[in-house]
C-alpha positions in Angstrom: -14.7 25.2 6.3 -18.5 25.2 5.1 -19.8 25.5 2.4 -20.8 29.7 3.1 -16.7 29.4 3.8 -16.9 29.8 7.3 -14.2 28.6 9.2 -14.7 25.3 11.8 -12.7 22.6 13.4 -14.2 20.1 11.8 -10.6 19.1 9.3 -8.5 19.4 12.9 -11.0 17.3 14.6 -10.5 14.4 11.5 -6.9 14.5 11.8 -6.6 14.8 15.8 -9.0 11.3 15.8 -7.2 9.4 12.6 -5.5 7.5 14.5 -8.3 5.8 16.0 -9.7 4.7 12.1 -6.3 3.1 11.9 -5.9 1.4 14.7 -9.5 0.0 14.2 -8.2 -1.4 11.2 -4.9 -2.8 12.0 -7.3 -4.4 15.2 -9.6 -5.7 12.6 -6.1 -7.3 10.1 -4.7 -9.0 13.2 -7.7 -10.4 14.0 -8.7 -11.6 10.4 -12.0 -10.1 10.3 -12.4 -9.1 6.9 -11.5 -12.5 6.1 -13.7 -14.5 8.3 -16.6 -12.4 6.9 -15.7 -13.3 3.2 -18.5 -12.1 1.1 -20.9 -13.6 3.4 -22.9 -11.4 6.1 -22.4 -12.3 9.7 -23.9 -11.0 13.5 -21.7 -10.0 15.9 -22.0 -13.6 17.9 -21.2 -15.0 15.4 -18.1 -13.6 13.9 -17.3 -13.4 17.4 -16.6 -16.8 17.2 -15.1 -17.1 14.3 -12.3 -14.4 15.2 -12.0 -15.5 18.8 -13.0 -12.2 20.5 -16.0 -11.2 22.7 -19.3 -10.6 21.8 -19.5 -7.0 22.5 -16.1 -6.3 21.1 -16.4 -7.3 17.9 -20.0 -5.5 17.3 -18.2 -1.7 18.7 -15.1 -2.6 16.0 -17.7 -4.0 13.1 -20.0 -0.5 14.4 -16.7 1.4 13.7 -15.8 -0.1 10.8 -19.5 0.7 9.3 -18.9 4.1 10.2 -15.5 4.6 8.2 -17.1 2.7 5.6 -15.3 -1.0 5.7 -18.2 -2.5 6.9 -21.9 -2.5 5.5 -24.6 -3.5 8.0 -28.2 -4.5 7.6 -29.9 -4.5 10.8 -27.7 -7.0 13.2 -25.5 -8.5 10.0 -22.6 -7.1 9.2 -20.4 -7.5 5.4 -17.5 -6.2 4.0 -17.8 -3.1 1.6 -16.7 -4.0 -1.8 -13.2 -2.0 -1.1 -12.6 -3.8 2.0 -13.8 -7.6 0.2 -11.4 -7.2 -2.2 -8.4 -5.8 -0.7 -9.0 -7.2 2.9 -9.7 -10.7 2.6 -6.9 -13.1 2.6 -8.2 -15.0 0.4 -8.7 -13.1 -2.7 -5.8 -12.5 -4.7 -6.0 -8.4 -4.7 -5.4 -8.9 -1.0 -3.6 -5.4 0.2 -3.6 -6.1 4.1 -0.2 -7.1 4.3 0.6 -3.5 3.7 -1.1 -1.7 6.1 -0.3 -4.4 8.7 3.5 -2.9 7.7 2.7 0.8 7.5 1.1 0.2 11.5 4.4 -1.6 12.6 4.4 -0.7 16.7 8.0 0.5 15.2 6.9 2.4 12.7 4.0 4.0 14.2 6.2 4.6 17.9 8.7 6.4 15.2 5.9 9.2 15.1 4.5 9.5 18.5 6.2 12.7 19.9 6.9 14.3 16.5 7.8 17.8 18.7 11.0 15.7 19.9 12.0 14.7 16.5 11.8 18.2 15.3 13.8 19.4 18.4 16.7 16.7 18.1 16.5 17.0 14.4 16.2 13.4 13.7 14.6 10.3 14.8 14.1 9.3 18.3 14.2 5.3 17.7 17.8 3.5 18.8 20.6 4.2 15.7 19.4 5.3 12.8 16.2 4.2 13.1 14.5 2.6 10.3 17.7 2.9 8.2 20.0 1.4 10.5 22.2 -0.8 7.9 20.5 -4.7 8.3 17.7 -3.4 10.1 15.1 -6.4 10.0 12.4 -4.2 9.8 12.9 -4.1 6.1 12.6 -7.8 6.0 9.1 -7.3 6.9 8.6 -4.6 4.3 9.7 -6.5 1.6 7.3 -9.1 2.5 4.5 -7.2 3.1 4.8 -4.8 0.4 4.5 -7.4 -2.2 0.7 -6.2 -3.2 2.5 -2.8 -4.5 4.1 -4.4 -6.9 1.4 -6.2 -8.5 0.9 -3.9 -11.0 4.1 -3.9 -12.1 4.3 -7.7 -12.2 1.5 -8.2 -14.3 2.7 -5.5 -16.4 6.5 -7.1 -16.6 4.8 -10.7 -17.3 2.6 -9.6 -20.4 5.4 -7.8 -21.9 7.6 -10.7 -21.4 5.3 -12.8 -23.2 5.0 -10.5 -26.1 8.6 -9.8 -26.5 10.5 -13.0 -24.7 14.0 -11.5 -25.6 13.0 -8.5 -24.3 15.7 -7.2 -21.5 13.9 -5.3 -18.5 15.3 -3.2 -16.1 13.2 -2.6 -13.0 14.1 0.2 -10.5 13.0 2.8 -8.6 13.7 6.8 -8.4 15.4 8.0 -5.5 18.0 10.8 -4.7 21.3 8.5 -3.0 21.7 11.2 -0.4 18.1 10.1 0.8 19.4 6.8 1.9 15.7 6.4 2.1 15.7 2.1 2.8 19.4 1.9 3.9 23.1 3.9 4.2 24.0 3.2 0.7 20.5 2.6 -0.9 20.3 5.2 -3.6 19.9 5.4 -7.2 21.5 9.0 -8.9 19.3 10.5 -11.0 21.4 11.4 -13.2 22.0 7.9 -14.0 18.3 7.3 -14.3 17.9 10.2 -16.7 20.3 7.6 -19.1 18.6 5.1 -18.4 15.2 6.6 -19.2 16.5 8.8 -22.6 18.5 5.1 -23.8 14.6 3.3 -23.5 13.1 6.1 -25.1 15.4 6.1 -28.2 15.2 2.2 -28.2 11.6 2.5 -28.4 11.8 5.3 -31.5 14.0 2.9 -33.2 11.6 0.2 -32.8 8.8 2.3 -33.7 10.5 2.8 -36.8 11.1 -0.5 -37.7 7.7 -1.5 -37.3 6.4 1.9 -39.4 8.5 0.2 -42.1 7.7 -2.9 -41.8 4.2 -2.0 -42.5 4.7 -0.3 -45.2 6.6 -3.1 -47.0 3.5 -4.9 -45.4 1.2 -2.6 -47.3 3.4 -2.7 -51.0 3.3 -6.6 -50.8 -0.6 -6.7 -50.7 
């Protein structure tokens, strides 16, 4: 659509040709690129070097990458983007690779290639149940790789733990158990979450109560 509203092709041309952005991107994680580039600039030689690839290869995927925006380049160096430096290098500790090498899975991404047959058949095409086959190892991987999500929530979990060490945390997730989203009996009822969630809340009033008094007494002892 421009600007004077005009229909064009131009969002069905983006979405026809993403897969090429992340393919270029899983082809740059397996072959460590980001990381070999640090937050140093390089030439095509010779990162080619570095990542074990040809010459000419590795200056079409940096060109690529310049043009989705991973990749800066100043005449014939090339550097990560501040985005892809922190989340795409190995070696820093924000690295979020891992996830997107799980996300383009050959599994995970065949599970989506003839998306009319999945419709037709009503369900997924892959052997079983798919990705929720009970013990699929799959999940292994996802557990492993999906450790940058939870960072957040780590950091989060560890300051409050240090400011209230008796504290007892529950972490979970929100899911409806009819999804069986990870598994056949992975599930938690919302119902039971709702509990869950009102118990904390009233905890927290209580608490917020105690310390409103506390304060006071605070304030009448000065």
């Amino acid at each position: 659509m421009t600007a004077a509203g005009t229909p064009t092709p131009e969002r069905i041309f983006q979405i026809a040709n993403a897969f090429q952005s992340s393919q270029a991107l899983k082809g740059a994680l397996d072959l460590h690129l980001f990381t070999a580039l640090g937050g140093e600039s390089a030439t095509a030689a010779s990162l080619a070097r570095q990542i074990g690839a040809s010459e000419k290869g590795t200056r079409v995927l940096c060109d690529f990458l310049v043009i989705a925006g991973l990749l800066q380049k100043e005449g014939d160096h090339y550097r990560s983007a501040p985005d892809a430096a922190l989340f795409l290098d190995e070696h820093s500790p924000a690295y979020f690779g891992s996830v997107g090498q799980f996300m383009l899975n050959a599994d995970i991404v065949h599970a989506y290639s003839d998306i009319a047959a999945v419709v037709r058949k009503g369900g997924t095409l892959l052997e079983g149940q798919g990705t929720v086959e009970p013990n699929n190892p799959i999940w292994v991987d996802f557990a492993r790789n999906m450790v940058p999500l939870m960072m957040p929530s780590a950091t989060f979990i560890a300051e409050l733990v240090t400011m209230v060490p008796r504290a007892a945390i529950l972490v979970t997730g929100v899911e409806d158990p009819d999804t069986r989203a990870h598994g056949a009996n992975d599930g938690l009822h919302l119902a039971e979450f709702e509990r869950v969630c009102l118990a904390e809340a009233l905890l927290l009033g209580k608490l917020g109560d105690v310390s409103a008094t506390a304060g006071r007494l605070s304030d009448l002892s000065l």
